[in-house]
N, C-alpha and C positions, 0 to 999 in steps of 0.2 A: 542549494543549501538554504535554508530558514539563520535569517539574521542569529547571532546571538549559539546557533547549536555549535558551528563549524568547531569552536574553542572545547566545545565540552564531547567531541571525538574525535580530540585530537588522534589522540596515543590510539585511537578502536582501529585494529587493523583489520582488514575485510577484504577477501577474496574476490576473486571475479566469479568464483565458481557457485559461490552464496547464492547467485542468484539466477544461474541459469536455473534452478526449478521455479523459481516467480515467473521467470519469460514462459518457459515451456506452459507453463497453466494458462499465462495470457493469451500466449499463442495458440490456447483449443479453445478460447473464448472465441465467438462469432462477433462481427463487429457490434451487432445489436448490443451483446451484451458488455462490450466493453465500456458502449458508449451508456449501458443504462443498466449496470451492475443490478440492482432491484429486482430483476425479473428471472435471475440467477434461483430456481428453485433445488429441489433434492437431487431431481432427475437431469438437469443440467451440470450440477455439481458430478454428479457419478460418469458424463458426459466426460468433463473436464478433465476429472481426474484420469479417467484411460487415456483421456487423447497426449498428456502429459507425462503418462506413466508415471503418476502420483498414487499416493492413498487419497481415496477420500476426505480421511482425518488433514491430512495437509492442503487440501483444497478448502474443506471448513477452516484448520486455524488463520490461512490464508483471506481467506473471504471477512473474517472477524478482525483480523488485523487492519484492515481496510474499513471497514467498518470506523473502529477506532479513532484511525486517522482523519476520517472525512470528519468526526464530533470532533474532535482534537482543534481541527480547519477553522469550521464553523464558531469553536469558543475563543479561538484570536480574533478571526474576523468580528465575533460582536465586539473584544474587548481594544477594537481598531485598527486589527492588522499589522500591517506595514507601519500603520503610520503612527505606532504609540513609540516612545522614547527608550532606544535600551541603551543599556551602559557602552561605551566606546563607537557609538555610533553619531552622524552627524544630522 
């Protein structure tokens, strides 16, 4: 959990089953590309999605989510990470 979210989902109740199609799509990733998402082209995506028994469309909104996340990462880590001050923390 990211300091500070755990409070603000609390109440979000969330299946187990949400996310077996995340694993399934990971799991027709090759390791290569798990370890270096980037090289994830069209033709790998259409890969993914059969091996996943996914659409396409949910392999892309997948891959964009991810995407997201990783700027998301990147805009704490510059703004200090871990180590900036949030409320109720020591």
């Amino acid at each position: 959990m990211i300091p500070g979210v755990g409070k603000a989902i609390k109440d979000v109740d969330i299946s187990d089953d949400s996310f077996k199609g995340i694993e399934a799509m990971i799991g027709s990733m090759t390791p290569e590309e798990r370890k270096n998402p980037e090289i994830i082209d069209q033709r790998r995506r259409l890969r993914i999605a059969k091996g996943s028994g996914k659409d396409i469309a949910e392999v892309n909104a997948f891959m964009k989510q991810f995407d997201q996340m990783k700027e998301m990462m990147k805009m704490m880590n510059k703004m200090g990470g871990m180590n900036m001050k949030m409320p109720g923390m020591r």
